[in-house]
N, C-alpha and C positions, 0 to 999 in steps of 0.2 A: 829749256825750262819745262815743257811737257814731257817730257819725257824724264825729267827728275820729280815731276807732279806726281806721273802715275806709278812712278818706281816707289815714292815714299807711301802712296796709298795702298800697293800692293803689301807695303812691307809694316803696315800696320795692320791689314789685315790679317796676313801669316801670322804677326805676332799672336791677334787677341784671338786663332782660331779654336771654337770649342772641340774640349777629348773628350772622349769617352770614360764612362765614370770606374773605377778599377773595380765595384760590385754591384754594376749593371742595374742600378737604382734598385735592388732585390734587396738593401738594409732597410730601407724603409717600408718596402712593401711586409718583412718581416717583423719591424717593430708593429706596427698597424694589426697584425694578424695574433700578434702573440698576446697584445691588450686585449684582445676579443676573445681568444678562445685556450688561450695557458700556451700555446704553442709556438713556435716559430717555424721560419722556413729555412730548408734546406737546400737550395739549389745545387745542381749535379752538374756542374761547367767543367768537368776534370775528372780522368778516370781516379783518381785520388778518392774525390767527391763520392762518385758512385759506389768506387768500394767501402767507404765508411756507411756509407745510406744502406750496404746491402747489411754489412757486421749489424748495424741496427734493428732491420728487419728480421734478423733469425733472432736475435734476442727478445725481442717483443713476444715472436710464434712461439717463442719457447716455452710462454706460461699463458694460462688462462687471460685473456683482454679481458681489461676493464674499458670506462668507455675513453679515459683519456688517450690509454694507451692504443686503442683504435685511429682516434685522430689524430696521432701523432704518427702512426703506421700510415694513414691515409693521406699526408701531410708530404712522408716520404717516397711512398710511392706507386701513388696514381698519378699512368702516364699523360692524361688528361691534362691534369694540373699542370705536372712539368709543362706538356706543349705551348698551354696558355700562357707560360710567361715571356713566348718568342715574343708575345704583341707589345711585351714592353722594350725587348730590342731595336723591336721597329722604333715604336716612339722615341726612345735614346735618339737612336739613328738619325731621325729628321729634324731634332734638336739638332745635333751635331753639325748637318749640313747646312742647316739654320744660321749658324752661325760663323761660315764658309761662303768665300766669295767666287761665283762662277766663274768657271777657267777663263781666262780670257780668251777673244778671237785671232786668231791669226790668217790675214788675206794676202795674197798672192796674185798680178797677173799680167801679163808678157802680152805685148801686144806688137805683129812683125809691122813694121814700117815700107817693108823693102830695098833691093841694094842692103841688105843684111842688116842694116839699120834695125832697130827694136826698143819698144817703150816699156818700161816694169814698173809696176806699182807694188807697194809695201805697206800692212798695216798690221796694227795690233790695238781691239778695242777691246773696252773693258766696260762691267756692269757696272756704272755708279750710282745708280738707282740701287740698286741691291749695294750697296757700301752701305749707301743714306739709310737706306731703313732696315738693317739689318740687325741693329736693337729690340726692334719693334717687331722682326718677324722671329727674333729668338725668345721674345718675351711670349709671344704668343705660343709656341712649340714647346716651350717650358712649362706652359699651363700646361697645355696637351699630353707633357711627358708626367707631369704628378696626377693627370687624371687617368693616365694609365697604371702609375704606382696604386690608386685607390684602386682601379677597376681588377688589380690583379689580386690585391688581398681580399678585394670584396669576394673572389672568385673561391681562395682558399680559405676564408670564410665561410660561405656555403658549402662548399666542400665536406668539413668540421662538421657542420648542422648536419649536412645527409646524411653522414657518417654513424652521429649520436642515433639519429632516428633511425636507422638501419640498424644501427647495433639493441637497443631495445627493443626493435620487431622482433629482429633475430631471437633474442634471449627468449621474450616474451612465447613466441611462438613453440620454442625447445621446451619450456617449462611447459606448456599447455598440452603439448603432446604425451608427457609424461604421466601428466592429471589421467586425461582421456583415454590412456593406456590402461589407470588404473578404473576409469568408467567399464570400458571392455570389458576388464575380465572378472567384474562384477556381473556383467550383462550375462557373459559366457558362462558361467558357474551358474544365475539365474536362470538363464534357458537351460540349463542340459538338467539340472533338477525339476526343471516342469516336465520336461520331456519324460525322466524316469518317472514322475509319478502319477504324469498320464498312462502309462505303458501299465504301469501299476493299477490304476482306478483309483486314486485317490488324488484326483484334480481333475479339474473340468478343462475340456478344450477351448472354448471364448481366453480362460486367465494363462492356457499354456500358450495361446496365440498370439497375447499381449504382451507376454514375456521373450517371445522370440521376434516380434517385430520391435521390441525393445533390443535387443540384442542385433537384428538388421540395422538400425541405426545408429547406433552405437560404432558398429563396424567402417558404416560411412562416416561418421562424424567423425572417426581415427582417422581413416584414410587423408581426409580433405584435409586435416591440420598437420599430417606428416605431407604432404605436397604445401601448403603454406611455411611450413618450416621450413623445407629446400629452397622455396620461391623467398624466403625472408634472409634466408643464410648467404644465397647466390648474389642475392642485391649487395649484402655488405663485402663478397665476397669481390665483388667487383669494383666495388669504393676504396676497397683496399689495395684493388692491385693486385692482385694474388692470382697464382698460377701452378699449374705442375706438382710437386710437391709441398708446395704452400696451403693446400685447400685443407690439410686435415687439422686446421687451426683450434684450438679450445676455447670453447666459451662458458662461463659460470652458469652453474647450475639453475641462481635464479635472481631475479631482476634485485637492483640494489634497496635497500630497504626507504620506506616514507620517511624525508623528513620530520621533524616532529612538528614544525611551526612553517605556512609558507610565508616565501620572503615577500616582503613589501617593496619594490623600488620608490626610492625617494625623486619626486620631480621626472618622472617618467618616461612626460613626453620632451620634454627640455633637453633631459638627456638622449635621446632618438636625436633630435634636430642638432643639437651638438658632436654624437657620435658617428651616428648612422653611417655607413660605406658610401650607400648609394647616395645620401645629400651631400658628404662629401665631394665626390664624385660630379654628381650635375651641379654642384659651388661653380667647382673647377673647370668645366665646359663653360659653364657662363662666364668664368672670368676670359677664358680663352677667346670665347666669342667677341665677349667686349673689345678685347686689342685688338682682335682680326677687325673690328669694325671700324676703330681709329686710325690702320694703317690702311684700310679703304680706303674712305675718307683725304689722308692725308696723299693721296697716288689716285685720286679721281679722275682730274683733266690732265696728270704726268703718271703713266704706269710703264716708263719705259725711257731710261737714259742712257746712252754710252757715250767715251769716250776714247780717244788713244789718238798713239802714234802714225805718222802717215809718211812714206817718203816715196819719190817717182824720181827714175831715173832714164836715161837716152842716151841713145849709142851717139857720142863724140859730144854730151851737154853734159853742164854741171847736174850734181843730184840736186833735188828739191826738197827740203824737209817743211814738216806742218803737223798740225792734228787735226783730227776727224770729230765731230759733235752727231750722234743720231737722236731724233727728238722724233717722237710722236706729235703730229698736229692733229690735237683734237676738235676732227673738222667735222665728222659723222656722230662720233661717240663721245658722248661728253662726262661718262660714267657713272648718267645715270640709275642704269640697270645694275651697278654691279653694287653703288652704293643700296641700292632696293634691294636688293637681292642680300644685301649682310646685313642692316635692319631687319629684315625681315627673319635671316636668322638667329639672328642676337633676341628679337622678343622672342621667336621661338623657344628660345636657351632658357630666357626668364618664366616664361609658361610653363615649361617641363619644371625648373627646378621649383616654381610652387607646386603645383602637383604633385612633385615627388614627398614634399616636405608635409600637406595637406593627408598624403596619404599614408607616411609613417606615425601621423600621430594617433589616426585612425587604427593604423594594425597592434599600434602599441594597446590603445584601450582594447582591442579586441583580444589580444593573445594575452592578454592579463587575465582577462574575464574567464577564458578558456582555462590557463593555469588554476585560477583558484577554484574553477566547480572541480578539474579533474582530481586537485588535492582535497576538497572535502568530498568527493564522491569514490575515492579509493579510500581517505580516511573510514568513510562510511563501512565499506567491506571490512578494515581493518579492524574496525571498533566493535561495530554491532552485528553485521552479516555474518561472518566466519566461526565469530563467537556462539553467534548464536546457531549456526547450523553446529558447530561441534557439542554443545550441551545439550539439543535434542539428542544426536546422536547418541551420547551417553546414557541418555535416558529411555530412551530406546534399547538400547545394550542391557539396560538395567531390567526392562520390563520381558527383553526376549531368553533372560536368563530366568525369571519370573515365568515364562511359559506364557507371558498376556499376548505376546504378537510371535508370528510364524517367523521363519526363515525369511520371504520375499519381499516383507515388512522391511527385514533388517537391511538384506540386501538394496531395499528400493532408496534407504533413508541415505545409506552408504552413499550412494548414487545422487543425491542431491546436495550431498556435503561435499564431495569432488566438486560440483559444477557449482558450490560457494567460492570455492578456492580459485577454479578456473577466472569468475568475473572474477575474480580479486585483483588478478593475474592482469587480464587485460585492461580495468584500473587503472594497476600501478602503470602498465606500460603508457597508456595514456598521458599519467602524470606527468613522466618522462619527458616524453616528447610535447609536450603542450610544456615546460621547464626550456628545452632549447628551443622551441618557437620563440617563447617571450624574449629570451638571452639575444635571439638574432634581431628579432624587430627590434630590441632597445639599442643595437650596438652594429649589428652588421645591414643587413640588406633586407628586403621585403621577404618574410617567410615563404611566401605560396610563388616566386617567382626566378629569376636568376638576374645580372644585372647586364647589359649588354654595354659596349663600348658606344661613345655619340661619334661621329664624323668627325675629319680633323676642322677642328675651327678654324684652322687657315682654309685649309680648303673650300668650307659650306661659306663665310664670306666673301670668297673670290681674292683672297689680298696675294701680293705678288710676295714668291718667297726670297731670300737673299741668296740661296745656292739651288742649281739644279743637281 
């Protein structure tokens, strides 16, 4: 009869043991990522995969990036990202075994008697403890496996964000150097005309001096924004993944144009606490914690049962058949420490996830506030600054055809009408990037940070798993 016991218990286990999932929980992490940023995920499990992912990548380089078309390059192939999604095979993985019952033991042992005589014993014990609660430890490894799904889109999530913000330094930086190009060789033209009409006597040295240390600076100030353009281009270049003949990628001439109206988000912060990766995320750790701390609980003064088959035999005796019972007698350890020890991380769990939630509503109101000075403070450039350095200008043009103002007049005016255009420049880029700040604090993860995975919640409670 025991041995018909643990034969039917093996074989309900076999039956109900968990597979592995046929898209490696990666559906989900893609639906998740594509509501937040237009995009989905590609994973690359098959050289099939990879060669479609590369036909994609020459097509994207093929034409100027916009910024969608960046995040979905950088989507495809930063090997970062890939790597990061190994942590969700793992998670799969301990689901799996979770819900697998440890091999059984098999014992052996011959003992001589003498006169050739010899005693053998025989067993096979099995984990019934890990039978019993292997609901309980699949429930909790299943939390652990969807806080990994969050923590991987939260990942390509950020990713997205860096991406945008890289690709409008970038832009930003290439347009400015363009300005500043055209500052130089205002400057250059300014100086070498003082120069000839110092040589000439008709300029005094103090205002030729003024004009070539205008033209020294000028010079640095090119220089230092063509080194921030490599240092802005290189950042995105590396978000994208890009290598070897990849690097001479096109990017637009100049950042995308101001909205006309910025947006309002409705319900703001509601929506954070509803959306957000990263409360997602610690939800999902605290629920995990939770079961890991019931299946404590529930295996406190029993964290350990087997049972099986036993038989002993003897040279010229009948065999002896029975079963074997192992019981921990909790005679030292009565578990309480280990239940202290999962309370303790279970409030932990609830501490983090208010925190986490206390502080997305916080970033929310902050990256809004940021958003809308930057859009009425490049509206500003838009409106009244650029405008208005171009109608001096003209007015100036008008007067230096008039003979009212010199040459260095006109040239100097020139020169402060680039350096409207430049702050405009970096403005707009601001806008930008304070636009995908707000979009990630309402929806993905903490702007200024990254999201890290918590401990397994079976583990940080101490609860026994059902498979080794």
């Amino acid at each position: 009869m025991m041995r018909a016991t643990v034969a039917a218990l093996a074989a309900s286990v076999l039956a109900g043991c968990a597979a592995f999932s046929p898209d490696g929980g990666m559906d989900r992490v893609s639906a998740l990522t594509k509501e937040r940023t237009g995009q989905g995920i590609a994973p690359q499990r098959s050289a099939q995969d990879a060669g479609q992912a590369r036909a994609r990548v020459a097509e994207l380089l093929a034409q100027p990036l916009t910024p969608d078309a960046a995040v979905e390059l950088a989507l495809l192939n930063n090997r970062g990202l890939q790597a990061s999604f190994s942590q969700l095979g793992i998670a799969e993985a301990d689901l799996v075994q979770a819900g697998r019952l440890r091999n059984p033991v098999f014992g052996f042992g011959r003992m001589a008697l003498g006169g050739g005589a010899a005693e053998i014993e025989r067993s096979v014990m099995f984990d019934l403890l890990g039978l019993l609660t292997m609901p309980a430890a699949t429930k909790v490894q299943q939390r652990h496996f969807e806080e990994a799904q969050v923590l991987a889109a939260a990942q390509a999530v950020g990713l997205a964000a860096d991406t945008r913000r890289a690709y409008f330094g970038a832009v930003a930086a290439q347009e400015t150097v363009n300005y500043l190009r055209q500052v130089k060789e205002a400057a250059d033209v300014s100086n070498e005309l003082a120069r000839r009409m110092l040589q000439a006597g008709n300029f005094n040295k103090l205002a030729q001096m003024r004009e070539q240390a205008f033209y020294a600076d000028a010079t640095a100030g090119l220089a230092r924004a063509q080194q921030q353009a490599v240092a802005e281009r290189e950042r995105l270049t590396r978000l994208l993944g890009l290598s070897g003949d990849q690097l001479d990628y096109t990017l637009p001439e100049r950042l995308p144009a101001l909205p006309p109206q910025p947006t309002t988000p409705h319900n703001a912060e509601q929506t954070a606490i509803a959306t957000r990766l990263d409360i997602l995320m610690a939800r999902r750790a605290t629920e995990a914690t939770a079961s890991a701390l019931g299946l404590t609980h529930a295996t406190r003064f029993i964290d350990g049962l087997e049972v099986g088959y036993q038989n002993k035999s003897e040279t010229g005796a009948r065999r002896q058949n029975g079963y074997e019972i192992e019981l921990p007698i909790p005679l030292f350890d009565f578990g309480t420490a280990r239940s202290a020890r999962a309370e303790a991380t279970y409030m932990q769990s609830v501490h983090r996830l208010a925190a986490v939630a206390v502080n997305a509503r916080s970033e929310v109101r902050e990256s809004y506030a940021a958003y809308r000075t930057a859009h009425d403070l490049a509206r500003h450039y838009r409106d009244e600054v650029v405008p208005l350095r171009k109608r001096i200008s003209e007015e100036n043009l008008l007067r230096y055809n008039g003979m009212l103002i010199g040459v260095f007049e006109l040239l100097a005016d020139a020169r402060e009408q680039v350096r409207g255009v430049t702050d405009y420049v970096q403005a707009l880029r601001d806008f930008w990037i304070a636009q995908t700040d707000l979009q990630t604090a309402l929806t993905g993860r903490s702007p200024g940070g990254a999201p890290t995975p918590a401990a397994s919640p079976a583990t940080a409670a101490g609860a026994p798993s059902a498979g080794h």
